[in-house]
C-alpha positions, 0 to 999 in steps of 0.5 A: 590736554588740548583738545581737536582744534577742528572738532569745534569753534566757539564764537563769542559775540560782544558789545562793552561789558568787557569784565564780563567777556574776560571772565567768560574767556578765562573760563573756557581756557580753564577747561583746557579750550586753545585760545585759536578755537575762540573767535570773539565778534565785537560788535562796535565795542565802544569801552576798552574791549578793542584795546583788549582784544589787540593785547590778545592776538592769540584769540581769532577775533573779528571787529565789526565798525557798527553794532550788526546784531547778535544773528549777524555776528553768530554767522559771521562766526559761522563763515570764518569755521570752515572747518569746525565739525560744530560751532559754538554760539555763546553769550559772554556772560557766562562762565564755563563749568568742569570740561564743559564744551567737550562734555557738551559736544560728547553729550549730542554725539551720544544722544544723536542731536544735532543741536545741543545746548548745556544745563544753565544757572542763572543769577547772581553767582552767590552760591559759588559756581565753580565749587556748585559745578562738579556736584550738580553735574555728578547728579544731572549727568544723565538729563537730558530734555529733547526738542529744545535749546536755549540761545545762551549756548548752543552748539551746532553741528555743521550738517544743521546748517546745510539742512537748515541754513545759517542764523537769520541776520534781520535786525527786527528780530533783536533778541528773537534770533535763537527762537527763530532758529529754534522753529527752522530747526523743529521744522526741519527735523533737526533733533534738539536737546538740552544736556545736564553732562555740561553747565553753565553759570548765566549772569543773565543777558548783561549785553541786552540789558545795557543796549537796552538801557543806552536806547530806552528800548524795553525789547530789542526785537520785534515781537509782533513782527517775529511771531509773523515771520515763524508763523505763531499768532493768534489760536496757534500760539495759545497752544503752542504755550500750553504745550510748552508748559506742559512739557516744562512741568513733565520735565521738571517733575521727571528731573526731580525724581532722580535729584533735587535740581534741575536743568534750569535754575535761578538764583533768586534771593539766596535760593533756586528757583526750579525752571 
């Protein structure tokens, strides 16, 4: 059954890498998503993503004439939901497991958290994602690992952006626009969580690789100019890292007492790599 086309818009921004952006759809209407809650960003596509997106109307869809950056296509996205309770800010290289963003959504409202992110596996889908999904959320459903997202996915509810604002446009930023919400919103209180109710498959930020790639640039951001912006340098950034490790290992320890996973893993080498 369809679900409230008003509970949520989810926004896709793409650059090329079509295959990828027509898997990551056909994965979200498989969990019943109507095609009217999917606004797709392209951001100057210069493979046959246009001719695809004008042989799919029934997709909301926005083509932007050059490349704005990740930041500005996710507040484009943001701007054009008026009415969507939570907005969805997603990669196209994904696909989407068992009810995700209903799971996911469900997921924030029971644990009060205004923005939300779902478990995530990374890699090579070797392993056989869509038969994998069901078990490991049989046994992840419960997770949860507060004070954090990650910019794959994450969902936001409408409130946060009247607290805290829309996803910075600077193009310095590059890659470093999700961290720097991440800090505005630690700032302001907003509570934050990663979720094992819903997951993801992550190919593994295909789109920075082939920006990357085409410009010769090894980082599309700034990273000097990004620590500068949210104030994490020097004395202060040490021990925001030692925290950060802290915290990891306290979660993964708590995660693998429960199951044999955990809410962040990679595929490497036909194995999982526990994150």
């Amino acid at each position: 059954m369809p679900l409230d086309p008003q509970r949520f818009s989810i926004v896709v921004p793409v650059f090329n890498q079509l295959s990828y952006t027509v898997q990551c759809v056909e994965s979200l209407l498989l969990q019943n998503v109507c095609p009217d809650q999917i606004l797709i960003v392209d951001n100057a596509s210069s493979d046959d993503t246009a001719q695809w997106l004008g042989d799919h109307p029934e997709f909301r869809q926005l083509r932007n004439h050059v490349n704005l950056g990740c930041g500005c296509a996710w507040t484009q996205g943001v701007v054009l939901s008026p009415d969507a309770q939570w907005v969805v800010l997603l990669n196209n290289d994904v696909l989407a497991g068992p009810d995700a963003i209903n799971a996911l959504l469900d997921a924030a409202e029971r644990e009060k958290l205004g923005v939300v992110s779902p478990a995530l596996l990374e890699g090579i889908d070797d392993y056989g994602f869509a038969a994998f999904a069901p078990g490991y959320l049989r046994k992840m459903s419960g997770m949860v690992r507060r004070g954090k997202f990650h910019g794959v996915c994450f969902a936001i509810h409408r409130s946060v952006f009247e607290k805290v604002g829309f996803p910075d446009t600077d193009r310095r930023l590059g890659g470093y626009e999700d961290a720097e919400y991440l800090y505005r919103c630690r700032r302001a209180g907003v509570s934050l969580g990663i979720v094992g109710a819903s997951v993801f498959h992550h190919f593994g930020s295909i789109t920075q690789k082939a920006i990357a790639k085409s410009t010769g640039l090894k980082s599309l951001g700034d990273l000097k100019y990004f620590r500068s912006r949210v104030g994490s340098r020097g004395v202060k950034r040490k021990l925001e890292k030692l925290r950060e490790k802290r915290q990891l290992a306290a979660w993964i320890m708590d995660e693998r007492q429960v199951t044999p996973y955990t809410l962040h893993m990679v595929r490497r080498d036909g194995e999982w790599e526990l994150h």
